[in-house]
N, C-alpha and C positions, 0 to 999 in steps of 0.2 A: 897653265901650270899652277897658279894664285888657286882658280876654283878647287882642283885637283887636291891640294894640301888642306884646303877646310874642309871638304867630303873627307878626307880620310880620319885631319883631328875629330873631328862628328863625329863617325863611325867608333872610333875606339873611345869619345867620349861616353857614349849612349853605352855601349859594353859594360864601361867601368861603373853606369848607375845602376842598370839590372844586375851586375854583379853584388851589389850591395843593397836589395829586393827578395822580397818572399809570398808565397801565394799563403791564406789563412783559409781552410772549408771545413765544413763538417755537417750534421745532421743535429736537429734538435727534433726532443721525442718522449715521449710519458707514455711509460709500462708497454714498452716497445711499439708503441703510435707514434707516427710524425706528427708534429703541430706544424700547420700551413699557418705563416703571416706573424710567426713569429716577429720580435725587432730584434736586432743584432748590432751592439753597438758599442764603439771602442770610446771607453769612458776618457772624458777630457778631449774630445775630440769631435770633428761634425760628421766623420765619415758611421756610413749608418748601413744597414741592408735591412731585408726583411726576408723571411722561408718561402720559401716555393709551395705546391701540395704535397711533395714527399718530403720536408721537413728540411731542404738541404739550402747551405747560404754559402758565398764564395766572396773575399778581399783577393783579387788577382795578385797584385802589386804592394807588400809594404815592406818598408824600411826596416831592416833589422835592427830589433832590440823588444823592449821587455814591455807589453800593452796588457791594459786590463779588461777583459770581452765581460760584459754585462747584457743579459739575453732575458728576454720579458714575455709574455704572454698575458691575452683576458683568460683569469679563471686560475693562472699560478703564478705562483713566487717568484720574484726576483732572480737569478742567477748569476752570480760575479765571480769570473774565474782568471788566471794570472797567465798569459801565453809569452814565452821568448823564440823568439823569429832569429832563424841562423840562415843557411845556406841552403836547406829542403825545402819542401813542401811542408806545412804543419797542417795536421786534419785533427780533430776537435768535436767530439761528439758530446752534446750537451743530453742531459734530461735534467726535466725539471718537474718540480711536484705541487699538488692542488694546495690552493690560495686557501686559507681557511679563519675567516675575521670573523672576528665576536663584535657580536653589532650590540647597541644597547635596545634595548625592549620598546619596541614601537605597536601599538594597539591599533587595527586598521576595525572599523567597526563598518560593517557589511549594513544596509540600509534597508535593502529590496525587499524583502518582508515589513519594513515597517510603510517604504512607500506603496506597497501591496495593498497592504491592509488599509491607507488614507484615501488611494483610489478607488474602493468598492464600497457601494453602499450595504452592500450583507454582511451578515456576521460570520467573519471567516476566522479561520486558526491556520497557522502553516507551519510545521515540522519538518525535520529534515533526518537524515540516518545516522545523526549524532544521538537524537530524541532516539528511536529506535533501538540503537544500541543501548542504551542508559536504561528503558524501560522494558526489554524483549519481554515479549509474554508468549503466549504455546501459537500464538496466531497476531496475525497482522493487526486488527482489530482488537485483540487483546494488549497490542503493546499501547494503541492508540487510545485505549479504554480511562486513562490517566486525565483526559482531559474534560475539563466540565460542559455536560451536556449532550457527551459521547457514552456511550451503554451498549454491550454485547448480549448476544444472546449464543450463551456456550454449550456447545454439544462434547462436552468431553474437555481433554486438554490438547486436540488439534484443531480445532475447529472452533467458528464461530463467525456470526454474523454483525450486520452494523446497525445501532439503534441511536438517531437522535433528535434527540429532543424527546425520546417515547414514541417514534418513529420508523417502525424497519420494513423488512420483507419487500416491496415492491412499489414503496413510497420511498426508499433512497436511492438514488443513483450512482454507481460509482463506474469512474471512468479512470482510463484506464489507457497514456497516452495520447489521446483525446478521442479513444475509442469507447463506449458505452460496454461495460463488461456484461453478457449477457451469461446467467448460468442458469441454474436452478431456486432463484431467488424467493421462487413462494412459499415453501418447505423452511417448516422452524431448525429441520437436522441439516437443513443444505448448510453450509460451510460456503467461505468467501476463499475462490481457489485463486489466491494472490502469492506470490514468492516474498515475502516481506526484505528479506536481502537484495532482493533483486530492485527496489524503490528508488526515484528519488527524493524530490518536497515530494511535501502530500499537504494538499490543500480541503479544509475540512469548511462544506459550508452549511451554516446552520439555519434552516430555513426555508421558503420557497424559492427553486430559480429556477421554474419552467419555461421562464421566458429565454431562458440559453438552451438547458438539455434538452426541453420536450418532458412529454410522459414520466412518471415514474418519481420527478424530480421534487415532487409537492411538500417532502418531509428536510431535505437537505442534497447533498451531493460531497461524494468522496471524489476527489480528483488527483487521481497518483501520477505525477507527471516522470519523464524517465531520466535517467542518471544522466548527470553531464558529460557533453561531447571532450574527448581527451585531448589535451591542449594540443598544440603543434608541435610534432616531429617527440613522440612520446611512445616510451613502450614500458608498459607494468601490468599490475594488478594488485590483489590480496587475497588471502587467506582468512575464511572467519572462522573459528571453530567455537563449538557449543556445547553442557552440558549442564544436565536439570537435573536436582536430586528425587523430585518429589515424583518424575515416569520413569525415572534412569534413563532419558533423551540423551544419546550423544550424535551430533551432527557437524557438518562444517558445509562451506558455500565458498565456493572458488570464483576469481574473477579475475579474467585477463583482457588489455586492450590495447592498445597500438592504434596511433595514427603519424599520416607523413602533414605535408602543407591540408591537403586539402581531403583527403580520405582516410577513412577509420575503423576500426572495427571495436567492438567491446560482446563480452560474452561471460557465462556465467552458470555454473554449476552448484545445485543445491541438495542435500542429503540430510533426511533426519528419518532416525528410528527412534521410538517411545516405547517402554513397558503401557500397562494396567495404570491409571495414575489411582494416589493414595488419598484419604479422605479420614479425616480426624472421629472416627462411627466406627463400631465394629458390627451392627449389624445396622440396618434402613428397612421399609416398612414400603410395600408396592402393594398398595390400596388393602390395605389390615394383613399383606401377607409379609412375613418376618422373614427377610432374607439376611442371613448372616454372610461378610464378607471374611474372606481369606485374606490376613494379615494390613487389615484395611482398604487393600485395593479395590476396585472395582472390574467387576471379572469380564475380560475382553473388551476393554478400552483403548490396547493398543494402537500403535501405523503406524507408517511406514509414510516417506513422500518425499517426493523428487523434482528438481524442478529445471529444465536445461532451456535457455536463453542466448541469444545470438543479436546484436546490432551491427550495420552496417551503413555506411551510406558518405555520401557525397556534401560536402562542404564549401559553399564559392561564398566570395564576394555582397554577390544578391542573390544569392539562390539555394537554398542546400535539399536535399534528399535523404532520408532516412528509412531505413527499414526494421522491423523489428519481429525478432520471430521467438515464440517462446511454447515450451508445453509441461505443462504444472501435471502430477500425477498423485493423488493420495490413495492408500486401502486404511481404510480404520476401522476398526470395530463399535456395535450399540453395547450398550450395560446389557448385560444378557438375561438381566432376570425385569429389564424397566421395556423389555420390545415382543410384540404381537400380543395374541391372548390369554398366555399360559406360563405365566413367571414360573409356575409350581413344576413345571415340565423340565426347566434347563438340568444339564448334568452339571451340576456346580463342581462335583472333582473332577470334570477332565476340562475341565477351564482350569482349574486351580493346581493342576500337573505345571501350568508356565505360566509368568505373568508378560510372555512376548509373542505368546501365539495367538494368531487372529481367526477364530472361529464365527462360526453362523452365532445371531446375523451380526453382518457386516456390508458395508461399504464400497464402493470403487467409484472415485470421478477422476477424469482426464479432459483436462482442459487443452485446447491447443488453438494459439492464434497466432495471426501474423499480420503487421499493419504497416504502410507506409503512409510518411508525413514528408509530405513538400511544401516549401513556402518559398515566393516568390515578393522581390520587391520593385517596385516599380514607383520611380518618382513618393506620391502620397498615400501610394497603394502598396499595402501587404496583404499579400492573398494566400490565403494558408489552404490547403488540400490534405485531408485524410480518409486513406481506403481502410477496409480492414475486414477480417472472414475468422470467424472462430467457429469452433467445432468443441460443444461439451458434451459429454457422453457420461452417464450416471449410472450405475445399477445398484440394485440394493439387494442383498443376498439373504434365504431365510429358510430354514428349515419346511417344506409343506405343508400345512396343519389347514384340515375340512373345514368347514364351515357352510350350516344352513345345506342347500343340496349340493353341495361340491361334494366329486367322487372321493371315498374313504381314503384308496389308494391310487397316486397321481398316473394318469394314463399316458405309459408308455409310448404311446400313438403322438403324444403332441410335438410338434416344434422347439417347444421352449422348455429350457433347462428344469429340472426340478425344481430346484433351491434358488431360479431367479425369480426372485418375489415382485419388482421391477426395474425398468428401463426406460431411460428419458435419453434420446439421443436430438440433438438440437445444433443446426446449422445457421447461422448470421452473417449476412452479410450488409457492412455499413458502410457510409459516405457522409463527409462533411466540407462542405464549401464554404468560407468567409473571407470579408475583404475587409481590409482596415481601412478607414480613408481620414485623414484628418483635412478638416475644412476650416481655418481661422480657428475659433476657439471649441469646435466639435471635432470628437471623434468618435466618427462615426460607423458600426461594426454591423454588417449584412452577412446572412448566413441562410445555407438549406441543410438540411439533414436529413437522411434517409437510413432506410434499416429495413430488412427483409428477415422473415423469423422461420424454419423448417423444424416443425416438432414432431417426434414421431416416436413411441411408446411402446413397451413389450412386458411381458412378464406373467406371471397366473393372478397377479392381483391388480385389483384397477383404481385407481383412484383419480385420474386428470384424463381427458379425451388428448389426442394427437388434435395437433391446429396447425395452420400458416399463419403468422401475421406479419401485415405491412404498416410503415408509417413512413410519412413526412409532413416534414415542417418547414416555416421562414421564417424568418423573424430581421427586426432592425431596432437596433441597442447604441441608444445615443448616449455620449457625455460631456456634456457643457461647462467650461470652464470658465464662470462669471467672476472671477479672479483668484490670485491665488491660494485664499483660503477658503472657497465655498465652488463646489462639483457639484452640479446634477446630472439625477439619470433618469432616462426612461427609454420602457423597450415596448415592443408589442411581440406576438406572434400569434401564426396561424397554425394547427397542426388540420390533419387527414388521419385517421386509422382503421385498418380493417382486418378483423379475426373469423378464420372459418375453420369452424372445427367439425370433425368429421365423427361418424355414428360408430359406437361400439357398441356389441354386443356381448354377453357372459361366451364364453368355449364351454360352458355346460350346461343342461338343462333345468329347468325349473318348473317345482309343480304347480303348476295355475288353476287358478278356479273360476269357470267361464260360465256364469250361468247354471253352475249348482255343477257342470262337466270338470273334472281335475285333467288337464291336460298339462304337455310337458315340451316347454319351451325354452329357446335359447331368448332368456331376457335382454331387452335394449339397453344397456345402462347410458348412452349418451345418443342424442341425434345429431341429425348435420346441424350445422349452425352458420350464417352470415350474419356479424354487425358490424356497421359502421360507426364510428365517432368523428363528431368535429369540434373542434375548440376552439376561441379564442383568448388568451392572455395576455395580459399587462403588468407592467410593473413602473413601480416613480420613486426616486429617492435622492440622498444630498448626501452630500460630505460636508463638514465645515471643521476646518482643524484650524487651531491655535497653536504659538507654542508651546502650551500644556495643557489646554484642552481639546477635544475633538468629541465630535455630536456626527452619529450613522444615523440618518431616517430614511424606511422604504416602507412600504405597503404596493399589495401587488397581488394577482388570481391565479391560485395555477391548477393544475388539470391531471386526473390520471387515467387511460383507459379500465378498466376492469379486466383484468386475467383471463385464462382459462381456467385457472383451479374457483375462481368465483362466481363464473358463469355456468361450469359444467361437470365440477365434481361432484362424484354417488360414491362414495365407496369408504372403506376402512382407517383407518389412518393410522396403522398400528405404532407409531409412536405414540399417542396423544389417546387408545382408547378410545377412538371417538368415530362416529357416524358424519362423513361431514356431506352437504349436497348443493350446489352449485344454483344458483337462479339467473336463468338464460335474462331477463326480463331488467337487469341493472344499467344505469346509467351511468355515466364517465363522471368520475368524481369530482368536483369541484373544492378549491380550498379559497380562503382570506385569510391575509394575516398581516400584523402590523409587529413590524421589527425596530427595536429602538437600541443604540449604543452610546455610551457616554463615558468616557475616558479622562482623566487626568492624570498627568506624567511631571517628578520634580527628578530633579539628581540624584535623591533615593530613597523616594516610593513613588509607586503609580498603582493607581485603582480601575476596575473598569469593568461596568454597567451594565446588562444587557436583558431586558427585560422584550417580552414576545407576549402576542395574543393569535387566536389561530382559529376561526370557523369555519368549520363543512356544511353546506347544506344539507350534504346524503355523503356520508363517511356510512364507508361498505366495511360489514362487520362481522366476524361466526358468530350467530347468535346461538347458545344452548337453547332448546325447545325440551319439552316435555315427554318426547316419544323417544323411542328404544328402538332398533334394528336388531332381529333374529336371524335375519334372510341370508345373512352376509358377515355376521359376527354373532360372538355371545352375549345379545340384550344391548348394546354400547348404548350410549344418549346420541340423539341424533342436533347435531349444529349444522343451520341453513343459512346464508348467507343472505343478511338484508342492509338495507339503509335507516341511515339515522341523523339527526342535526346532530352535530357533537360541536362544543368548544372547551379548548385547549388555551391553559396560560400558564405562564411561569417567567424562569430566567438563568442568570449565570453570573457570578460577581467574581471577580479575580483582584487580589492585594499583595502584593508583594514591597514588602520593606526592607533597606540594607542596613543591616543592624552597625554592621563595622564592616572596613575594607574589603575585609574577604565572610562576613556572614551574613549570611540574607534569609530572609522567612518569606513565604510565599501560600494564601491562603487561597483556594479555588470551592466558590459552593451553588450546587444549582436547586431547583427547587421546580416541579411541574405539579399542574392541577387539569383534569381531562373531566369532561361530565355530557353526558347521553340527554338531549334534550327532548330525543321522540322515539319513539320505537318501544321493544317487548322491555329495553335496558333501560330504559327513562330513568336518569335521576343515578345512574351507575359511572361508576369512569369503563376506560379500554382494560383491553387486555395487555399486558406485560408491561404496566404503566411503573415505571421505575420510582422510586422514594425519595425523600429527599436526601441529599448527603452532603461531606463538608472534605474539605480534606488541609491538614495541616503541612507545610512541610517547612523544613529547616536544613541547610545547604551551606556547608562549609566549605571556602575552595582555596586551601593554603598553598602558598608560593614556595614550594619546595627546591629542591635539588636541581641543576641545569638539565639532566638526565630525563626528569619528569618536569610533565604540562599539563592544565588543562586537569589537575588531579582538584578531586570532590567526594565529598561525605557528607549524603545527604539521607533524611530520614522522612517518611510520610507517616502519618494519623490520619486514618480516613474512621468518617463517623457517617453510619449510614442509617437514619431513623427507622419505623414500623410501616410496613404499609398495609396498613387497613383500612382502604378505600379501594374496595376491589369490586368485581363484573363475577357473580356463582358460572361456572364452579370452581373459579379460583381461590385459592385456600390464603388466607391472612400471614403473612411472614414478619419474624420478630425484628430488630434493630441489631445492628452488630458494629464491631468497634476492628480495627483490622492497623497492624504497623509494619510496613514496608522499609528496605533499608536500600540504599544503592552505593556503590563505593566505585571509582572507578581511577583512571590515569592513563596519560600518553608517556611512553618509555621510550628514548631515543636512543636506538641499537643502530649501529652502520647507518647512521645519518636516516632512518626510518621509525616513524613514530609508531609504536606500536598502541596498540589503542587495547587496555585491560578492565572488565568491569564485571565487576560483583554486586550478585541481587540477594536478598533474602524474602522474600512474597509470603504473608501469613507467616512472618513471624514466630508467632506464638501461639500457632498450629490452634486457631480459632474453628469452631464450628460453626456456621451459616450458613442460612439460605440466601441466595439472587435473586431477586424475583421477577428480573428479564431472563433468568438460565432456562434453559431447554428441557432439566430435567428436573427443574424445582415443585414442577406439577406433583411428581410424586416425593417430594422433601427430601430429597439428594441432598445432602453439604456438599459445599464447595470443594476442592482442592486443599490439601492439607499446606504445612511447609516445605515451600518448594525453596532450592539455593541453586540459581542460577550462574554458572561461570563461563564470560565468554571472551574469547580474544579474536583482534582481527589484527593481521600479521600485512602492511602492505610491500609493496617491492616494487621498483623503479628505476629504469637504465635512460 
């Protein structure tokens, strides 16, 4: 009976406490998302919860009366709200909003380009797509032309090539994800079919480094490596858009990318359209003949070009996979009255009806490549793998005009289009193998490279034979860490190469005189041809860096095969006016050169030094000769292609001083000297041997408004002397004086910086000659004033 009476006081005791009990729940949520893992916690108190993944939290049991719930989150605000507990249920839906602290200005200064440049004994430059933006010019190469010891050779205002040192066409290499870009490199009109938006660093080296690329590398190496992989669990892009006063260019370049932990994609859309660009002349002079232009432009300089881009690939731990697929597309037009042999012929008013339509002659390349990069790690081993297959396809379009015994009127019967003057279609396929290894204080870098070349030709005019060529190489590139302010290097390598080019003949006959007999044959203009080359190169050099001084020393041999177009062009060259003819009989070119750099760096200014010397044995050359071609043109001069000792010296000094906090002046000036020791040129410099020049600049970068960053007002002076040390029948070009202007800013809209910049190029709409330009042979000016406005809009979830 005793038990019985406590069971029942118990019973209605326990009643009587949940009667005076209440359950608390609800959801916590931002802009109608749950936050998982929220805290949830009753201020003054130890009792706590935390959110579920739908955002929901549950107090079963509290005492009625008046609690204050305080609810937290990473990444928002506090929330403190007042709950009174009666006899229901109470439910409670929180939100809560982004955390948003003004942190004070902390400067994170990024290093890897300066430890870049302490690790390598050459003389390197490395930019990134800030420089690019700040400096856009009509071409990749024109924006990089800023820098000393870099020089273009421009074919208009899309186009152009890379010259340095006084160096281009098929003595620079440039690569391209670590694939060697192969195009149409021997041609002064070819253009470097790069997407400039599409970059990441670009690594500029000045110098020889055959002992890494192989072939080709013996003047420098452009190496554009690719945009960075998008952090983890990331999705955005940007927006750049573009517009030039001096072609009416307006374009833009799209970019989108996303990645999760370990997979990614990035990809990228580019568009520009150009007028006629404009030129401070109203009329120019094509060998004494007076061509007057329409409203300054230059008639049918237009294009057009495109450029579509895709990355993908796999990201681990020790392992990642990359792929990259892109296909570059330009049409642009020649000066119409500066191509073939009949300036006097062009219709100059139905060019001058538009300055956006692109008429004969003209242009068309399409670039398309696709390359994978793997790298594996293993313990002291990094072993990197790169495939890669591009496809450049080229044609050059041109009204039909006879010549010598070419039929009057072009026969219907042929294959080949009228108006395709020519065609270079050209298949590559490469490979690269290296392995890192570090052994105590070497590390030590083994490599093979390989490269297969499919050439193959079309059109009614001839100028280069169709070829195959093969290469491969090894090499092993040590660096010694004899402590830690002095690095050496030394590499070796071996290369293999073999080029067979195959017999052309004319598609029309010719009248031959055999023995006092006129008979009428299809002439040979090229025979078959096999040669091989073998190579061997070295290289030796030290780092030795202080804290404010550092000393580069390297000397080293490198190597180039000899071309097709140097071995086994006959034919016209109707840019250039010229006869040019190819000698099967040339050796693989050999260089020397001794590379010196000498640097000092204070808190604010740093100087730095960079003087070069540079021997050929047999530097392969067009030499002008004294004979004339009828056969095949009207009279032209005929240029054969020989060898010569030549040596090459100069250098590059850079000064930049901080005048005050935010003003700095920054001087860059280079200076080259070339001279022909043997040959017909004895005692001459090269061809498109650039001048010497200087350039001033002065950079103001005020701390404005919270809204803007990163905002600059800077000005250039470039002074560029006479060059009257020339190789006939290059023409002597006067000195000019040229003031650049840049303005730019990051603008912080929805928490995205937009990034805004203003150019002014030619100023003061100066007239000059370039005398690495493409079309300075016949005294073109430059480009008038050009004004540049470009924005890049990014976006990010």
């Amino acid at each position: 009976m005793r038990k019985f009476l406590i069971l029942i006081f118990s019973f209605f005791g326990t009643v009587q406490v949940y009667a005076q009990q209440f359950q608390l729940s609800g959801t916590v949520s931002y802009e109608l998302k749950p936050i998982s893992n929220a805290t949830v916690q009753l201020v003054q108190s130890p009792i706590s919860t935390r959110t579920d993944d739908r955002g929901n939290f549950t107090f079963p049991a509290l005492e009625k009366g008046v609690y204050h719930l305080m609810v937290s989150a990473v990444g928002f605000s506090k929330t403190t709200i007042t709950i009174e507990g009666s006899d229901q249920a109470v439910i409670k839906n929180v939100v809560l909003q982004k955390e948003v602290k003004q942190l004070a200005d902390v400067t994170i200064k990024d290093k890897h380009v300066e430890n870049r440049r302490k690790a390598e004994s050459l003389n390197i430059e490395i930019v990134n797509q800030d420089f690019i933006q700040r400096n856009l010019g009509g071409s990749l190469m024109k924006s990089l032309e800023r820098l000393p010891g870099i020089k273009t050779i421009g074919i208009g205002s899309g186009q152009s090539k890379p010259l340095i040192r006084g160096l281009g066409f098929n003595r620079v290499v440039v690569v391209e994800k670590g694939i060697k870009h192969e195009g149409q490199q021997w041609g002064a009109d070819h253009g470097l079919e790069i997407d400039q938006f599409a970059t990441g660093e670009i690594e500029l080296i000045k110098g020889s480094a055959s002992f890494i690329y192989g072939s080709d590398a013996i003047g420098g190496v452009i190496d554009i490596l690719p945009v960075a992989i998008p952090v983890p669990n990331s999705l955005g892009g940007s927006v750049d858009l573009i517009g030039k006063s001096n072609n009416n260019l307006y374009g833009t370049s799209t970019n989108f990318y996303g990645r999760n932990k370990k997979w990614f994609f990035n990809s990228r859309f580019t568009y520009q359209n150009y007028a006629d660009y404009r030129v401070p002349a109203t009329k120019v002079y094509v060998y004494d003949y007076e061509v007057n232009l329409n409203n300054n432009r230059l008639r049918n300089t237009a294009g057009r070009e495109t450029g579509i881009h895709f990355n993908a690939g796999f990201v681990g731990d020790k392992s990642k996979s990359l792929f990259y697929l892109s296909n570059t597309y330009t049409k642009s037009g020649f000066f119409a009255n500066a191509h073939g042999l009949e300036p006097r012929r062009v219709d100059e008013q139905l060019h001058d009806n538009s300055d956006r339509d692109i008429l004969h002659p003209y242009q068309s390349v399409n670039h398309f490549k696709i390359i994978n990069r793997s790298s594996f790690q293993l313990e002291n081993h990094n072993i990197e793998v790169e495939i890669g297959y591009q496809k450049n396809f080229r044609q050059e379009f041109s009204q039909y005009v006879n010549h010598g015994f070419m039929p009057p009127i072009y026969p219907s019967s042929l294959f080949v289009q009228s108006d395709l003057e020519r065609e270079f279609d050209k298949s590559v396929y490469s490979a690269n193998l290296k392995d890192r290894v570090k052994i105590n204080a070497h590390e030590l870098t083994l490599g093979i490279n390989a490269e297969s070349q499919h050439n193959n030709i079309d059109g009614w005019s001839f100028l280069v034979p169709a070829f195959n060529q093969n290469t491969i190489g090894a090499f092993a590139y040590d660096k010694f860490k004899i402590s830690e302010n002095l690095l050496l290097h030394g590499a070796i390598r071996y290369d293999r190469a073999q080029i067979n080019m195959f017999e052309y003949k004319d598609w029309f006959p010719s009248q031959v005189n055999i023995n006092g007999n006129f008979e009428q044959q299809n002439l040979q203009r090229a025979a078959n041809l096999n040669r091989t080359f073998n190579s061997l190169v070295w290289s030796a050099g030290l780092n030795y860096n202080l804290s404010n001084f550092s000393l580069k020393a390297n000397v080293g041999k490198s190597f180039r095969m000899p071309i097709a177009k140097e071995l086994g062009a006959n034919g016209v060259n109707y840019h250039y006016f010229s006869y040019e003819k190819g000698n099967p009989n040339l050796s693989a070119e050999k260089s020397y050169q001794v590379d010196l750099t000498l640097g000092w760096s204070d808190a604010k200014w740093s100087v730095q030094l960079s003087p070069f010397y540079n021997y050929f044995p047999n530097y392969i050359y067009l030499n002008p000769t004294s004979g004339h071609d009828y056969s095949y043109g009207a009279g032209n001069q005929i240029f054969e292609y020989e060898e010569s000792r030549v040596q090459r010296f100069g250098g590059e000094i850079q000064l930049k001083y901080e005048i005050f906090k935010n003003l700095s002046t920054h001087f860059l000036g280079e200076i080259l000297q070339a001279k022909q020791l043997s040959g017909d040129k004895k005692g001459f410099t090269l061809p498109f041997s650039p001048p010497a020049s200087a350039l001033f600049n002065l950079t103001y970068s005020p701390k404005l408004d919270t809204k803007l960053s990163n905002t600059y007002f800077s000005v250039d002076y470039r002074i560029t002397s006479r060059q009257e040390n020339i190789v006939p029948p290059e023409k002597k070009t006067p000195g000019y004086q040229l003031v650049n202007i840049q303005i730019g800013t990051k603008i912080s809209l929805f928490e995205n910086p937009i990034q805004v910049s203003i150019q002014a190029q030619n100023l003061f709409d100066t007239k000059y000659l370039n005398h690495t330009s493409f079309y300075r042979l016949i005294e073109l000016p430059e480009a008038g004033r050009n004004l540049i406005f470009s924005v890049k809009i990014p976006f990010s979830k």
